[in-house]
ChimeraX commands (.cxc) that place a marker at each C-alpha (Angstrom):
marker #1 position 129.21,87.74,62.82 radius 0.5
marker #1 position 132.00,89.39,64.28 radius 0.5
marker #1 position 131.96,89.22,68.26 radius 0.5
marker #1 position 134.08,91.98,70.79 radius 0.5
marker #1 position 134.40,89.96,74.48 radius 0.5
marker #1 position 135.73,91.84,77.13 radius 0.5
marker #1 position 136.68,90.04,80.34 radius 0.5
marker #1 position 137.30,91.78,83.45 radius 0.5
marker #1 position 140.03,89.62,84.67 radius 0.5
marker #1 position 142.94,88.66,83.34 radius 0.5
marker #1 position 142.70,84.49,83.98 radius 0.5
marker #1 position 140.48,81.71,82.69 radius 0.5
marker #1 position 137.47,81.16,85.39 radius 0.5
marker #1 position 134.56,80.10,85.19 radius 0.5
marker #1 position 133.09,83.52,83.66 radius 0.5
marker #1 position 136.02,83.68,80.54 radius 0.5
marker #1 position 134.95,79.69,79.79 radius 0.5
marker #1 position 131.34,81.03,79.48 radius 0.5
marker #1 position 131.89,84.37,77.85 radius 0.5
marker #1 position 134.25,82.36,75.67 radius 0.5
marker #1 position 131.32,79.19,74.60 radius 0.5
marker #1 position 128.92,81.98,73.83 radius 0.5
marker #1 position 131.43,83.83,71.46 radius 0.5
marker #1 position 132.10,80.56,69.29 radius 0.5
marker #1 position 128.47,80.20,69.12 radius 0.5
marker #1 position 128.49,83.05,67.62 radius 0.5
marker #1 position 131.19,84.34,65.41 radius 0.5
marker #1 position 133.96,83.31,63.39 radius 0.5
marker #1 position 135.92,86.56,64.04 radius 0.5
marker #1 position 136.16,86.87,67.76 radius 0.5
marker #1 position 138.38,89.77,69.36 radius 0.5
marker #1 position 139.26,89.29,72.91 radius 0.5
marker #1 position 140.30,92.21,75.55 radius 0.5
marker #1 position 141.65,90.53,78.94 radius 0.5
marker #1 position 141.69,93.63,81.94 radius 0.5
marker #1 position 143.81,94.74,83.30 radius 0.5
marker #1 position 146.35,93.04,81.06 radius 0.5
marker #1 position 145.37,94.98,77.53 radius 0.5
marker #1 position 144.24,98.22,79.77 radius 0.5
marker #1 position 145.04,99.10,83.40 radius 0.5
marker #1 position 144.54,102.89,83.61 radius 0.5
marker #1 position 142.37,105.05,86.54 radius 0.5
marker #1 position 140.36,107.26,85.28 radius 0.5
marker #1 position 141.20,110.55,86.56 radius 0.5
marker #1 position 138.13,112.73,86.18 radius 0.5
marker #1 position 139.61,115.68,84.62 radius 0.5
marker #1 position 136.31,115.70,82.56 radius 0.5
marker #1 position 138.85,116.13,79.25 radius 0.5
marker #1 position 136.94,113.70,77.27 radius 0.5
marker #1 position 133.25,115.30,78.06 radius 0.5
marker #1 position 134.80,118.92,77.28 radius 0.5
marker #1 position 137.47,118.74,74.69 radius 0.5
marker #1 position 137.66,114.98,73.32 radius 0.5
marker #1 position 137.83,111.62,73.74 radius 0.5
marker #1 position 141.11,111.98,71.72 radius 0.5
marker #1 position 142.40,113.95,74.57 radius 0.5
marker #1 position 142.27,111.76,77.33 radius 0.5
marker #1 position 145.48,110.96,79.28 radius 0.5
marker #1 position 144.77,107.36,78.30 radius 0.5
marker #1 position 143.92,107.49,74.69 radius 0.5
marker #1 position 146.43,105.90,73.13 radius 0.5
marker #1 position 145.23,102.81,75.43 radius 0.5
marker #1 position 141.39,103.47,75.04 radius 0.5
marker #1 position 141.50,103.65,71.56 radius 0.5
marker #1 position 142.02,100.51,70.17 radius 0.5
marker #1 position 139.37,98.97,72.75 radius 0.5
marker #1 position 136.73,101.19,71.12 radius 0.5
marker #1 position 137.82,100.10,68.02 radius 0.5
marker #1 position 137.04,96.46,68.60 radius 0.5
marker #1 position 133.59,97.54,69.99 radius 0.5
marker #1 position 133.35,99.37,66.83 radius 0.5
marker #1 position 134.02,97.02,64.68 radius 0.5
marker #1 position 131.86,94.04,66.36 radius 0.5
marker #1 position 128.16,93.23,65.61 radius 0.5
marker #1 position 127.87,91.56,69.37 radius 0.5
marker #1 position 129.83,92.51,72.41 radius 0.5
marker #1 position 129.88,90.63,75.16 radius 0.5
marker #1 position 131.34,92.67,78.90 radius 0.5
marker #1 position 132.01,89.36,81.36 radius 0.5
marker #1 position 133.31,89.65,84.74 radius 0.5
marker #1 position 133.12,87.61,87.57 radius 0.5
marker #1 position 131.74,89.35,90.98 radius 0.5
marker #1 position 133.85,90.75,93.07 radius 0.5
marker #1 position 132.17,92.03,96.31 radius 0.5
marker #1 position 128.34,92.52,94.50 radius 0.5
marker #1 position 130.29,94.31,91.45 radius 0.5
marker #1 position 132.42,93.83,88.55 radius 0.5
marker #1 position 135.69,93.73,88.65 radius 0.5
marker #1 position 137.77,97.05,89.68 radius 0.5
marker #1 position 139.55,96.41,85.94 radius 0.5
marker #1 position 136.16,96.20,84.55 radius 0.5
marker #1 position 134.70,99.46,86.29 radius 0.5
marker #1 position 137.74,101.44,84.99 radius 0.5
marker #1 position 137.36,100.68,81.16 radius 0.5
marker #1 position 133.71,101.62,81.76 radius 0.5
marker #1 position 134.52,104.91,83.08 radius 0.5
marker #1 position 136.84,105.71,80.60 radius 0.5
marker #1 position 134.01,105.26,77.98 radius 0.5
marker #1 position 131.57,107.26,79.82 radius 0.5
marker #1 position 131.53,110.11,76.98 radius 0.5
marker #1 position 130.46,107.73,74.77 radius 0.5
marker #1 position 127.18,107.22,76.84 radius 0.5
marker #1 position 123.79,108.85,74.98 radius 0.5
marker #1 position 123.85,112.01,77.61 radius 0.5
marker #1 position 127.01,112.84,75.68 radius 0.5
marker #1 position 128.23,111.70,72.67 radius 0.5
marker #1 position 126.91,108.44,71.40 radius 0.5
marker #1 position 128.32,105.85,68.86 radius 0.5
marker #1 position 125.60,105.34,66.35 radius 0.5
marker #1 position 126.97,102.23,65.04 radius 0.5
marker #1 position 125.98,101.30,68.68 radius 0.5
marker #1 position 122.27,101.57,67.97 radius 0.5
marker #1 position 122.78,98.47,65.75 radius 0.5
marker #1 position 124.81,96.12,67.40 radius 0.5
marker #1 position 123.50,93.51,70.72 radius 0.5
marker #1 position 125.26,93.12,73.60 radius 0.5
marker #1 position 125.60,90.44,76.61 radius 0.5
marker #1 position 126.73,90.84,79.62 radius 0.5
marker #1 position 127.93,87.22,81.24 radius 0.5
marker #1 position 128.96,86.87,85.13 radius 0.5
marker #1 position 129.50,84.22,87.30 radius 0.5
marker #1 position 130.08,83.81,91.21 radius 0.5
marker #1 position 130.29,80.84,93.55 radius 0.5
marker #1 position 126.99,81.93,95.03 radius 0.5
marker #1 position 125.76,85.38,95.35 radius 0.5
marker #1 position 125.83,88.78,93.80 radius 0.5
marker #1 position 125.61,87.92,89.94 radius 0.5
marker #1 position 122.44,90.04,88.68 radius 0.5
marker #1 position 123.76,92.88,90.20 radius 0.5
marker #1 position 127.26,92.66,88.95 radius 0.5
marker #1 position 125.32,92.21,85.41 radius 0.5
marker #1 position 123.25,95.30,85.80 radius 0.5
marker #1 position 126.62,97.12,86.24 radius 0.5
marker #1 position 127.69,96.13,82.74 radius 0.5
marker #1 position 124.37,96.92,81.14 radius 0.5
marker #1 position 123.76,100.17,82.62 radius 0.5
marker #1 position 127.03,100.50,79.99 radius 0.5
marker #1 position 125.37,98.89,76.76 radius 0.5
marker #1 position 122.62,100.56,77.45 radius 0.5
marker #1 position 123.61,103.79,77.36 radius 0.5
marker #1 position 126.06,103.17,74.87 radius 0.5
marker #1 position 122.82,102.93,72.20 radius 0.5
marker #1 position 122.87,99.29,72.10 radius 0.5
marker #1 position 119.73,97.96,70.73 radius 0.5
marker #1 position 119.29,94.49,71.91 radius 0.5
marker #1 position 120.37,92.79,75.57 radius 0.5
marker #1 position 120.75,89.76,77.25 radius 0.5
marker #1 position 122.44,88.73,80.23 radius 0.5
marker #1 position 123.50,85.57,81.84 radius 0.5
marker #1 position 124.10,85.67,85.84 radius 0.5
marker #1 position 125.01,82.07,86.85 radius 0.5
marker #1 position 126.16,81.30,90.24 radius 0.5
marker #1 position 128.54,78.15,89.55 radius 0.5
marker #1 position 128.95,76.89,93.02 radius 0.5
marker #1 position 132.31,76.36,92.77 radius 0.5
marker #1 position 135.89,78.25,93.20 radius 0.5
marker #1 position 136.65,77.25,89.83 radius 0.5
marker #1 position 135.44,76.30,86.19 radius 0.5
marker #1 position 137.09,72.57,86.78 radius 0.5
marker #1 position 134.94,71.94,89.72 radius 0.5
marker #1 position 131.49,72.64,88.47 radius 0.5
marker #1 position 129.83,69.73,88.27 radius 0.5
marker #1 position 128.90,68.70,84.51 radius 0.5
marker #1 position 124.98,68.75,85.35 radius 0.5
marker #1 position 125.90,72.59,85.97 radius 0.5
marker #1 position 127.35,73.21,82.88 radius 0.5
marker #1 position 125.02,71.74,80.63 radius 0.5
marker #1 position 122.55,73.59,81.97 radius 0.5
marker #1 position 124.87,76.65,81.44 radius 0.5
marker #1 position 125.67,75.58,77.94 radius 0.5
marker #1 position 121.97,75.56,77.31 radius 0.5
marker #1 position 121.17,79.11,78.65 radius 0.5
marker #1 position 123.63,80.30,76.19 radius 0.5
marker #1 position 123.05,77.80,73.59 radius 0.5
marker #1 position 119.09,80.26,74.08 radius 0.5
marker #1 position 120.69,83.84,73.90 radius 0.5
marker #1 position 122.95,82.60,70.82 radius 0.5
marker #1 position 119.99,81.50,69.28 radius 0.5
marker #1 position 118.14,85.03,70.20 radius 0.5
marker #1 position 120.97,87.11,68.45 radius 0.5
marker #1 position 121.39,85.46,65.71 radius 0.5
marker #1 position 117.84,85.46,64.74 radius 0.5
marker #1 position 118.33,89.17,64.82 radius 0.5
marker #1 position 121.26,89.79,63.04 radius 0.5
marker #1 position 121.10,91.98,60.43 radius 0.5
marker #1 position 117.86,93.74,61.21 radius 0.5
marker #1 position 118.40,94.98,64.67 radius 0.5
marker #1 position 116.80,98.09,66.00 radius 0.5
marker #1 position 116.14,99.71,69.04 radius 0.5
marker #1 position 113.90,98.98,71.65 radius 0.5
marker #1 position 111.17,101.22,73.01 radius 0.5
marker #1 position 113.02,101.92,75.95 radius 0.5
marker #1 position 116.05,102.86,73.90 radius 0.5
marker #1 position 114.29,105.16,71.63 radius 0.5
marker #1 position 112.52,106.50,74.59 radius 0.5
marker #1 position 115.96,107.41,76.58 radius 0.5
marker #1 position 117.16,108.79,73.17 radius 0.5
marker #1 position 114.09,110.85,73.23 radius 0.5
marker #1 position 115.36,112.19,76.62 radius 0.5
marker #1 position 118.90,112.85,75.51 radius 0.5
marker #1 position 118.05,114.76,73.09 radius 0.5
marker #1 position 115.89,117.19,74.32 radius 0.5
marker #1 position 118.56,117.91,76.82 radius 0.5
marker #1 position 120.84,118.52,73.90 radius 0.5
marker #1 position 118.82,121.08,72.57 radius 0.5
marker #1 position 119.53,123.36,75.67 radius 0.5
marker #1 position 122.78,121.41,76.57 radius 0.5
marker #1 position 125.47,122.64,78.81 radius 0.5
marker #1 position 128.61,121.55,76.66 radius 0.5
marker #1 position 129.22,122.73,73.57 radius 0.5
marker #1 position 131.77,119.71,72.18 radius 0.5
marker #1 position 128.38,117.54,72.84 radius 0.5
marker #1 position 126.26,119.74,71.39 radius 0.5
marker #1 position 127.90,120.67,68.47 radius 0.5
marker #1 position 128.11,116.64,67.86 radius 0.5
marker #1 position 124.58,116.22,68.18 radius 0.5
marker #1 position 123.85,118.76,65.93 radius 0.5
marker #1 position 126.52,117.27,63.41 radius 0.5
marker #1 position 124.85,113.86,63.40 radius 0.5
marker #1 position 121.53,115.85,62.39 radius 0.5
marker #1 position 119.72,114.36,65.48 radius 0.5
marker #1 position 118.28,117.22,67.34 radius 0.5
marker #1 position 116.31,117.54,63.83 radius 0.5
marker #1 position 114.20,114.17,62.06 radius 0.5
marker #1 position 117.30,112.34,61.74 radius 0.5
marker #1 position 117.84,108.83,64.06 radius 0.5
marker #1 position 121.03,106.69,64.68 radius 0.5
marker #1 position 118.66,103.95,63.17 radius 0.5
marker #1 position 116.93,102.76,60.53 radius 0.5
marker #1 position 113.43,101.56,61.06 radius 0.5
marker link #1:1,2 radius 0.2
marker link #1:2,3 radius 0.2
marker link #1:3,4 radius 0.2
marker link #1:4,5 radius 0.2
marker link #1:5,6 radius 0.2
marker link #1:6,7 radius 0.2
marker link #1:7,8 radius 0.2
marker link #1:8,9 radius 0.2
marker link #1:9,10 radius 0.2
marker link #1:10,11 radius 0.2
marker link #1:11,12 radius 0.2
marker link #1:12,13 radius 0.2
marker link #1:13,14 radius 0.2
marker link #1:14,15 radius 0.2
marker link #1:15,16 radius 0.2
marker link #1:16,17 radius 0.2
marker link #1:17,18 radius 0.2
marker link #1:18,19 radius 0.2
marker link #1:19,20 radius 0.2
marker link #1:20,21 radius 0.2
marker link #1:21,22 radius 0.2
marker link #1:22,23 radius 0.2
marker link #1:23,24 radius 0.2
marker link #1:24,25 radius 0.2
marker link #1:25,26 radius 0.2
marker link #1:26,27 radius 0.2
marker link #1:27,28 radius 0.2
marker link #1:28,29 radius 0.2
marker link #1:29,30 radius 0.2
marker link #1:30,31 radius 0.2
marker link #1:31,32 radius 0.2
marker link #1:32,33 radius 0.2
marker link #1:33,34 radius 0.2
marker link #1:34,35 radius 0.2
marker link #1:35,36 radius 0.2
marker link #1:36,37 radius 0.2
marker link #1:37,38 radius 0.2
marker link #1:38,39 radius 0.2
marker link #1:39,40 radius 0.2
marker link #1:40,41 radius 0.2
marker link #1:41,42 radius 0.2
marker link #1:42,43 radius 0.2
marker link #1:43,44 radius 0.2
marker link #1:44,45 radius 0.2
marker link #1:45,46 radius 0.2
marker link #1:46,47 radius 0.2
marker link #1:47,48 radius 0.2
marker link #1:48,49 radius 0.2
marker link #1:49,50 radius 0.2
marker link #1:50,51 radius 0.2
marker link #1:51,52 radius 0.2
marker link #1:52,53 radius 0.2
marker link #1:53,54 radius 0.2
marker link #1:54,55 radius 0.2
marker link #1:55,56 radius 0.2
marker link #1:56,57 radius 0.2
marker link #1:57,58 radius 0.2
marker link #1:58,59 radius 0.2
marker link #1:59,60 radius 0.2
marker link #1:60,61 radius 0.2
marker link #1:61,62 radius 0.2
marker link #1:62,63 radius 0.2
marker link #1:63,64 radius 0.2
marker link #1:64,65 radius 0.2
marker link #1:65,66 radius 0.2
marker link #1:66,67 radius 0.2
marker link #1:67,68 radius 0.2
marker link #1:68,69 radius 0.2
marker link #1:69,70 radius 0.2
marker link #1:70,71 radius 0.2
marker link #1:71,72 radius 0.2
marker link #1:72,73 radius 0.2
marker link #1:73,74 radius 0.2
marker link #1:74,75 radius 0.2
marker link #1:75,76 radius 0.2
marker link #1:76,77 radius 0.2
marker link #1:77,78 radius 0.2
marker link #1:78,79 radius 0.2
marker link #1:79,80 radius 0.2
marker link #1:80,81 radius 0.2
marker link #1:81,82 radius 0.2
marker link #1:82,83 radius 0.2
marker link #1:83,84 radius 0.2
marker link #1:84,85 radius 0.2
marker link #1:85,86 radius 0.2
marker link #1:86,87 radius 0.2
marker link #1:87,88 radius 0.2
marker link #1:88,89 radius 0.2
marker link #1:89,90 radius 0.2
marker link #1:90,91 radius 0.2
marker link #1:91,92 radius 0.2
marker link #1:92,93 radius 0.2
marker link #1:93,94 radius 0.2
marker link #1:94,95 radius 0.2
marker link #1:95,96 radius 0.2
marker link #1:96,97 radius 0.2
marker link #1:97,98 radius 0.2
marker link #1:98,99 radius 0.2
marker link #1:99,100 radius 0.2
marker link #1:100,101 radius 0.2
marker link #1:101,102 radius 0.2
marker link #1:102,103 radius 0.2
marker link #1:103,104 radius 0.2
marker link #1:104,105 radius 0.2
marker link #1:105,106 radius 0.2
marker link #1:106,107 radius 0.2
marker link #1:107,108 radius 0.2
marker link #1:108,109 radius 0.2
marker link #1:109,110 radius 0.2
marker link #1:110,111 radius 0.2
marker link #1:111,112 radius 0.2
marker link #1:112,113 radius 0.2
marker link #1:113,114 radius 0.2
marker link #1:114,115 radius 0.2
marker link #1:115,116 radius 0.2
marker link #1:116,117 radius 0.2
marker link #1:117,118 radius 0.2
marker link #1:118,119 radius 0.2
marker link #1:119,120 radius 0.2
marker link #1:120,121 radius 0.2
marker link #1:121,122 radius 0.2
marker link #1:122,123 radius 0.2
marker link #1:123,124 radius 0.2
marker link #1:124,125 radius 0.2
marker link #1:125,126 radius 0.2
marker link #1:126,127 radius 0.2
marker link #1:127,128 radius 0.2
marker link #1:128,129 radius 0.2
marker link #1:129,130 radius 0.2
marker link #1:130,131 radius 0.2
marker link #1:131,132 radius 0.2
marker link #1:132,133 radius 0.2
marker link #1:133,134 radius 0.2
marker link #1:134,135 radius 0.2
marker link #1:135,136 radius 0.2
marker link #1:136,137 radius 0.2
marker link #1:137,138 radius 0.2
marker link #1:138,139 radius 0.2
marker link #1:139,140 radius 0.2
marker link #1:140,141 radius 0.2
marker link #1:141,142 radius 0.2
marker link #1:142,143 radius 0.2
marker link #1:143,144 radius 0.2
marker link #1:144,145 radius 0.2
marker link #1:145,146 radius 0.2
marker link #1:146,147 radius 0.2
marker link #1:147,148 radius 0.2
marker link #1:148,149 radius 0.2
marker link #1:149,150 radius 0.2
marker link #1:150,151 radius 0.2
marker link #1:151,152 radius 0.2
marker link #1:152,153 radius 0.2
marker link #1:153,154 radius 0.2
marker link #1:154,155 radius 0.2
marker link #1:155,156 radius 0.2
marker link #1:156,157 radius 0.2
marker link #1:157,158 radius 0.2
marker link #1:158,159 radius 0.2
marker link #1:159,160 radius 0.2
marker link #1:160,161 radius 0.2
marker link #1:161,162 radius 0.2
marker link #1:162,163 radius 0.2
marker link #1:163,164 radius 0.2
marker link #1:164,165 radius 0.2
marker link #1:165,166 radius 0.2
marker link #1:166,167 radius 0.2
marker link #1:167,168 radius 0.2
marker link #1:168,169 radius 0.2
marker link #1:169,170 radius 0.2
marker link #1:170,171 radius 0.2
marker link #1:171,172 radius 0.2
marker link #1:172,173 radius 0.2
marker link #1:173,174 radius 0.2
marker link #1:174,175 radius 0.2
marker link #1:175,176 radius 0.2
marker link #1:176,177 radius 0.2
marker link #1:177,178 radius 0.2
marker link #1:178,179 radius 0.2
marker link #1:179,180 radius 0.2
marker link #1:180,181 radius 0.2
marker link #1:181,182 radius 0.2
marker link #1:182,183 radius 0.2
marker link #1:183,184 radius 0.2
marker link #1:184,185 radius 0.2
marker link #1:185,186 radius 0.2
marker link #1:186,187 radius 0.2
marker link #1:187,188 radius 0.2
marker link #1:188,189 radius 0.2
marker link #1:189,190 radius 0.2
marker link #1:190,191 radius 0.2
marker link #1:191,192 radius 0.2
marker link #1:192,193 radius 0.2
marker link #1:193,194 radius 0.2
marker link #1:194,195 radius 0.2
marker link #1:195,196 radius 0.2
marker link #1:196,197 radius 0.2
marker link #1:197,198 radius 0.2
marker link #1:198,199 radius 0.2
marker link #1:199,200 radius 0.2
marker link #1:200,201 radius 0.2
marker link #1:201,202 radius 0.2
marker link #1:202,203 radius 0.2
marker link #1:203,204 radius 0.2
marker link #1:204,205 radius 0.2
marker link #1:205,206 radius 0.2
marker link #1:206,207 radius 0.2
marker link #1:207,208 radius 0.2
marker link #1:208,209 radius 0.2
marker link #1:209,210 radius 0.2
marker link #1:210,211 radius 0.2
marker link #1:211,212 radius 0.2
marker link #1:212,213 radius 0.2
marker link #1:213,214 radius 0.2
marker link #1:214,215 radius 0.2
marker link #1:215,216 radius 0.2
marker link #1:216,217 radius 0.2
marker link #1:217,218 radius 0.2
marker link #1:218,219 radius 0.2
marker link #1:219,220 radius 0.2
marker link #1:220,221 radius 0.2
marker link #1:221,222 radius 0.2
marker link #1:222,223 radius 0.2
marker link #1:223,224 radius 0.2
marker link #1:224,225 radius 0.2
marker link #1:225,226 radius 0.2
marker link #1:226,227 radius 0.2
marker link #1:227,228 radius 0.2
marker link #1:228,229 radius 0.2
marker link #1:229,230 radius 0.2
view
């Protein structure tokens, strides 16, 4: 199984040590993108990417071989520690630079068979909704299956969690590891996925931008065809 992990800080905390234990649980090919370090860009919202291309982006060149790594995996994993009730501000920016890829625009169908975790730790407070963050992403990226770990660590550090702490860490993930690999190889969407899909596509039939249209009607979707195979 081949595993994409994409931290939203650059040093090893607590959340890269758990991202990091899920991934070799996982996958003996395990690609690693550390933000800002491997991408530090703004996006600007010249809309170039909704209207013209993803390949036109001022940032492309430094986009493109992140997508290719979540292209290329069968599980990615989006970590990121919370910083003030959020992800990081590295974290956010990636995300918004892959916003044409969500299903109101132009979609990834290998995306409808992959799984995706989303892993975040905090001394105390404001993990779930630095998770939900993340998956609002993988969601609407097509991913078919979810999981998500929020752990607050109650510590500053991953040294000075207390060993009771992280077993009982290891053991949460030692669950979702066990949850994606009994579906790999058969995944498929769930009914809430197919459901938004539903959605998105019967605003393509009427849409407002042509590049996403004309995509859309490429992939054969606004007829029978699916991104998935049931």
């Amino acid at each position: 199984m081949k595993v994409c992990v994409i931290y939203g800080q650059s040093h090893q905390g607590s959340t890269y040590h758990m991202a990091r234990y899920l991934a070799e649980q996982l996958g003996q090919e395990i690609r690693e993108v550390f933000l800002p370090r491997d991408f530090h860009e703004f996006c600007v919202g010249c809309k170039t990417c909704f209207l013209k291309g993803e390949e036109f982006c001022p940032h492309a060149a430094s986009v493109k071989p992140i997508t290719e790594a979540i292209d290329e995996a069968d599980v990615i994993i989006l970590a990121s520690p919370v910083y003030v009730f959020h992800p990081t501000g590295a974290m956010k920016s990636l995300l918004d630079h892959l916003a044409f890829r969500w299903m109101a625009h132009r979609p990834e169908e290998k995306m409808f068979a992959k799984q995706g975790v989303t892993i975040t730790g905090a001394a105390g407070m404001g993990m779930k909704k630095t998770a939900k963050d993340m998956a609002d992403s993988l969601f609407f990226w097509g991913i078919s299956r979810l999981y998500s770990c929020p752990v607050a660590v109650a510590a500053m550090d991953w040294d000075h969690v207390s060993p009771k702490k992280k077993e009982k860490i290891e053991k949460r993930l030692n669950k979702i590891a066990k949850a994606i690999r009994s579906r790999e190889g058969r995944v498929t969407p769930s009914w809430k996925g197919r459901f938004m899909f539903s959605i998105m596509r019967l605003s393509q039939q009427n849409g407002w931008n042509p590049k996403d249209q004309s995509y859309w009607e490429a992939k054969g979707w606004l007829g029978k065809k699916r991104p998935w195979k049931d």
